[in-house]
MIBAFI-363204 format. One record per atom (N, C-alpha, C): x, y, z. Coordinates in steps of 0.001 Angstrom, whole numbers, padded with zeros to 6 digits, always signed. Layout:
N
XYZ...
***
This chain:
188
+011313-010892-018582+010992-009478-018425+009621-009329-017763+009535-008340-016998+008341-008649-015823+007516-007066-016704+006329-007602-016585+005295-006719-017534+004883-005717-015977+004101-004512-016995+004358-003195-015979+002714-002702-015929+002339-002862-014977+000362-002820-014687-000018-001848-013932-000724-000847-014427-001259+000915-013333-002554+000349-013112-002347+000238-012035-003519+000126-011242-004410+001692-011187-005603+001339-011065-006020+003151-010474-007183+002739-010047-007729+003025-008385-008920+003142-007794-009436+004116-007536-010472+003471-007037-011668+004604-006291-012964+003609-006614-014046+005057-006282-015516+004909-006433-015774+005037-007438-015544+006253-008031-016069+005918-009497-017513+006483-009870-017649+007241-009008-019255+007197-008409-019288+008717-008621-019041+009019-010147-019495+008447-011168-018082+008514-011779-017143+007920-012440-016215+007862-012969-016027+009039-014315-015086+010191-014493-015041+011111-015048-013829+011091-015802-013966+012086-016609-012825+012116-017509-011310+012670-016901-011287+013193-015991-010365+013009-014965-009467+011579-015136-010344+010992-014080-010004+009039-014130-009086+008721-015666-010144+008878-016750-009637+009018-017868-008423+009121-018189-008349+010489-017711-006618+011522-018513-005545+010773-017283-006076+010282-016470-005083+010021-015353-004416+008583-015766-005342+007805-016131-004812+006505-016667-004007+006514-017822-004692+007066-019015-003798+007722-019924-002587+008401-019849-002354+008932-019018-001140+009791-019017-000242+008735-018471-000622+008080-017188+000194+007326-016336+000891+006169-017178-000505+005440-018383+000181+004594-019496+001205+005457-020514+000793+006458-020644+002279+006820-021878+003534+007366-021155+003485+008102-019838+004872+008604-019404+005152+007505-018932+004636+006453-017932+005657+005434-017715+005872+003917-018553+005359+003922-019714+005260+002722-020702+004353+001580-020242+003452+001544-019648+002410+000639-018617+001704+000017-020138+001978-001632-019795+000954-002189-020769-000151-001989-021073-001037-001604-019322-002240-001657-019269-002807-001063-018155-003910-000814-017719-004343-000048-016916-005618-000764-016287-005436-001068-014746-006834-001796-013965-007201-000473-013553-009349-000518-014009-009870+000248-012923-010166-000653-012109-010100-000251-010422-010424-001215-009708-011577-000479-008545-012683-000901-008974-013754+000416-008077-013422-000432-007034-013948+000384-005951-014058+000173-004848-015011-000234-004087-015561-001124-003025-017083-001242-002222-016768+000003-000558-016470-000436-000113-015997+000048+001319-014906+000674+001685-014580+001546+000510-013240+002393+001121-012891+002938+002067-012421+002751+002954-012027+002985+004245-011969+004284+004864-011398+005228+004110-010992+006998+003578-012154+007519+003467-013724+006562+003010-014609+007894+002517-016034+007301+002874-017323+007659+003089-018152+007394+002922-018902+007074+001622-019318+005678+000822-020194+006013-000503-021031+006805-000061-021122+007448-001156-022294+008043-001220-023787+007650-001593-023801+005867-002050-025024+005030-001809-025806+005671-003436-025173+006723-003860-026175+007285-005116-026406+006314-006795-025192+005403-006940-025155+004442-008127-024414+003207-006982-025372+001947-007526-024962+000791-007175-023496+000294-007754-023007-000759-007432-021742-001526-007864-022073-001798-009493-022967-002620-009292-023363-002676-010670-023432-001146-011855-023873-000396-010920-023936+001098-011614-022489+001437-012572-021551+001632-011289-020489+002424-011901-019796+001129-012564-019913-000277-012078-018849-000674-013375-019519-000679-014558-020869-000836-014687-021511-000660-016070-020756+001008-016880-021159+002096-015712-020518+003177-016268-018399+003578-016731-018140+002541-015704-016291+002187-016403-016421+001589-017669-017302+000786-017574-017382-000409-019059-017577+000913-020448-018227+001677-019862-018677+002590-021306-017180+003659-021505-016477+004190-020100-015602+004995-020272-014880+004372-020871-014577+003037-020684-012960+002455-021309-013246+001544-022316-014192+001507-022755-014501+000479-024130-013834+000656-025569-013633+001497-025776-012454+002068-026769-011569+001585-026689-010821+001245-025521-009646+001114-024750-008933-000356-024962-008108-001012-025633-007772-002162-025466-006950-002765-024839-006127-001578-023829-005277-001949-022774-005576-001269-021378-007520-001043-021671-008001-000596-019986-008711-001735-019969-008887-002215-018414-009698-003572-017996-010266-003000-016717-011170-003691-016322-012028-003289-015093-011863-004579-014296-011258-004566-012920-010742-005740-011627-012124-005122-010743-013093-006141-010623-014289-006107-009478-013878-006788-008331-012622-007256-008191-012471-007965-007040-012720-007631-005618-012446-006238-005393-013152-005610-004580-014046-005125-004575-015246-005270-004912-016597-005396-004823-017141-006674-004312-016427-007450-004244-016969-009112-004194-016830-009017-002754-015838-008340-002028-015371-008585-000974-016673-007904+000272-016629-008698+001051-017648-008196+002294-016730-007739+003359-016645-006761+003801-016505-005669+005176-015346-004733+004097-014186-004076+004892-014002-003146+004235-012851-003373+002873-012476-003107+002171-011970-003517+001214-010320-002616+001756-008880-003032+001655-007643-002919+001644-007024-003138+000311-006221-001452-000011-005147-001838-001242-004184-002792-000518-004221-002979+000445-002677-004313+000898-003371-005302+000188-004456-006019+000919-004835-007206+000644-005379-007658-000771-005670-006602-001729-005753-006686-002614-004583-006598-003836-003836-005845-003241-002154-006098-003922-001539-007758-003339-001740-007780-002299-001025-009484-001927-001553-010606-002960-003244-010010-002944-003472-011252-004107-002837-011194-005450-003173-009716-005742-003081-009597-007804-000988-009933-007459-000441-009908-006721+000885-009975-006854+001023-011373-006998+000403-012401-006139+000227-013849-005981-000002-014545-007094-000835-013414-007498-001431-014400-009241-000353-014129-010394-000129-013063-010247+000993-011940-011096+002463-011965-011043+003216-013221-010313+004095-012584-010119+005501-011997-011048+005217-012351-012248+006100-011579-012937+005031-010181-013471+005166-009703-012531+003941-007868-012993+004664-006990-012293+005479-005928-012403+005561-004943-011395+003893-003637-011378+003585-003691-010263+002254-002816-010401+002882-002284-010152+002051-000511-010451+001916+000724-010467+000566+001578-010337+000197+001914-008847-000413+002185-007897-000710+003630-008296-001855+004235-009566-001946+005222-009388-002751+005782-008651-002138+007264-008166-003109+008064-007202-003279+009155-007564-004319+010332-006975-004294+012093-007515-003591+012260-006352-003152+013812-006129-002534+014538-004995-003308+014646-003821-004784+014179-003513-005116+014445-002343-005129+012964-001928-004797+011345-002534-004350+010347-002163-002900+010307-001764-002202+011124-001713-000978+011408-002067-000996+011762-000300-001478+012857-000237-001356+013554+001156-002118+012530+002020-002583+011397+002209-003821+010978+003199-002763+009074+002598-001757+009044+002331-000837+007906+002258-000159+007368+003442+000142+007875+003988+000793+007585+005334-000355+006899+006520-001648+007616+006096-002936+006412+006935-003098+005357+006161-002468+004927+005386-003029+003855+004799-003063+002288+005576-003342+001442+004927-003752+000296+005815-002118-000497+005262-001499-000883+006486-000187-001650+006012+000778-000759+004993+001172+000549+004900+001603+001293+004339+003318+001026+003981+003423+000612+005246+004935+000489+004866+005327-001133+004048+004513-001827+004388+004634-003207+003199+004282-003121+002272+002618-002111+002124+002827-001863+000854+003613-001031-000516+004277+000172+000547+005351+000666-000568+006393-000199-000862+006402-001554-000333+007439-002315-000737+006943-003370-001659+005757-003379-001789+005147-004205-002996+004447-003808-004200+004168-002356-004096+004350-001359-005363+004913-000200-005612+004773+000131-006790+005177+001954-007310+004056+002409-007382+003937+003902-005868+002933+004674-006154+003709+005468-007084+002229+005923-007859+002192+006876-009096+001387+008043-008615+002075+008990-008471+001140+010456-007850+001043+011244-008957-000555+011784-009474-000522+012685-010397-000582+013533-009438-000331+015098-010363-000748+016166-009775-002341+016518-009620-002815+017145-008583-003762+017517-008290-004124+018847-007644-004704+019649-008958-004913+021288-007660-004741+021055-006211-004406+022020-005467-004592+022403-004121-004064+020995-003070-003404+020187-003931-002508+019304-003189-000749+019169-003606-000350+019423-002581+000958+019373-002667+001829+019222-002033+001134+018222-000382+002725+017991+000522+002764+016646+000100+004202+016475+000433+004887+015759+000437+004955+014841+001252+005127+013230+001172+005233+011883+002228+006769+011877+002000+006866+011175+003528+007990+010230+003623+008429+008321+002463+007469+009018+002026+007504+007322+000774+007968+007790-000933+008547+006992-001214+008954+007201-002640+007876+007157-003682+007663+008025-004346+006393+007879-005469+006727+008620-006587+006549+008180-007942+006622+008535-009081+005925+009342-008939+006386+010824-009456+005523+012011-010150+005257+011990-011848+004147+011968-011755+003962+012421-013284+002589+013329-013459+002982+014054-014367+002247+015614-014628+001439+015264-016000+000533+016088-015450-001026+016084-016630-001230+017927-016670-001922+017916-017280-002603+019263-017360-003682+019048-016318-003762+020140-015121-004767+020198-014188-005873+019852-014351-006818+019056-013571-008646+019167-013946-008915+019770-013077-009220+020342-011922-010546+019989-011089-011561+019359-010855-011549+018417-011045-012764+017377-011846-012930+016547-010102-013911+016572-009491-013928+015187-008716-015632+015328-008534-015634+013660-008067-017105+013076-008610-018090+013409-008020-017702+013571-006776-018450+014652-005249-018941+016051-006282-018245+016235-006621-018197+017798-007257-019819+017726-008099-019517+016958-008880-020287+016130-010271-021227+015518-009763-021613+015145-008834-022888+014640-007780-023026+015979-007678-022614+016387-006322-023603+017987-006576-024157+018839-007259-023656+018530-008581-024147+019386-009518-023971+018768-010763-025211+018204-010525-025097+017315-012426-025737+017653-013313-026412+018660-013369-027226+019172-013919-026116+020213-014704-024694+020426-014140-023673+020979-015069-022978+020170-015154-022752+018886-015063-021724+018074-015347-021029+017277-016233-022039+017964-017350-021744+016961-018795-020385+017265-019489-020210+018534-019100-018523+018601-019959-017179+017662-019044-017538+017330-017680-016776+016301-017047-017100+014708-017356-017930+014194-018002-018049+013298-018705-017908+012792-019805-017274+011320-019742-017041+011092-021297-018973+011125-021533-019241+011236-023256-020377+011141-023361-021490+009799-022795-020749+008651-023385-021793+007488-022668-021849+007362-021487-021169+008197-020508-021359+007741-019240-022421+009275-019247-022247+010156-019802-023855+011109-019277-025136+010306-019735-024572+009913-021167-026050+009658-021643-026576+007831-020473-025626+007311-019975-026194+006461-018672-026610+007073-017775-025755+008131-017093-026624+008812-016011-028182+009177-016483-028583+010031-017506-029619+010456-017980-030734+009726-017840-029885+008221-018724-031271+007356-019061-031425+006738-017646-031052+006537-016867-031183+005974-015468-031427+006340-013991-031001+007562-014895-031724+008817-013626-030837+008687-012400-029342+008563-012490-028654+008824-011502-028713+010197-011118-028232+010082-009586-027678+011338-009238-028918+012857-009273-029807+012386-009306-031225+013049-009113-031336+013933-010444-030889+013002-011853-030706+013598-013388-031670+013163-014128-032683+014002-014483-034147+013440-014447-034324+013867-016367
***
């Protein structure tokens, strides 16, 4: 019997309770053993924003999911130098894994911006995307992807950079009280 693994990326920068409810949900509607955060260095899709180091946000995943005994944090892409690929990073964890079916979660505005992806069509053949819902996203790809429904956030980390000085109800608590003591994000 081949064990069932939700992946979920990004930056992370700063990782929110969003991220949170998204992993959570994705582990109980589809029975997922476990859940990789897998931050990102060089995402291809976005500019960092340079505001918390690598070291930063996985220290700050480590505090979101420490409770957690079936969330784990994959740095493998961080290690990597130039730009980092979900292909090439699915070819490996599949290589090592191969009795794992992954499960590729995404929000709705990864959802719409799928079809640029890097190697897209091999990779819908080497995982299950998982599309949550996401306000103000809602077309539809030509690729097969699990829907599964949460209660809406608005929550994104851009958002929460701009304004952190209101951002504590989008945080689990230890990741504010890290921003605070460390003075991310110009949180003095």
């Amino acid at each position: 019997m081949k064990h069932k693994v939700g992946i979920l990326g990004g930056t992370f920068d700063p990782p929110h309770l969003a991220h949170l409810h998204m992993a959570e949900e994705a582990k109980a509607q589809l029975g997922l053993e476990k859940i990789l955060f897998l931050p990102n260095k060089v995402p291809p899709h976005k500019q960092i924003s340079g505001m918390a180091s690598n070291e930063e946000r996985v220290e700050m995943l480590q505090l979101m999911i420490e409770d957690r005994d079936s969330f784990e944090i994959d740095t493998r892409e961080l290690m990597r130098t130039g730009k980092s690929y979900t292909y090439d990073t699915m070819r490996d964890m599949i290589s090592e894994q191969p009795n794992t079916d992954f499960y590729f979660i995404i929000g709705g505005d990864m959802v719409e911006y799928l079809p640029k992806w890097y190697h897209i069509d091999d990779l819908v053949k080497m995982v299950t995307f998982v599309g949550v819902n996401r306000p103000l996203y809602q077309k539809e790809v030509p690729y097969d992807i699990v829907k599964i429904n949460m209660p809406e956030t608005a929550i994104s980390s851009t958002e929460i950079r701009n304004d952190i000085e209101h951002a504590e109800a989008f945080l689990p608590e230890k990741v504010w009280s890290y921003i605070k003591e460390h003075q991310l994000y110009g949180k003095k």
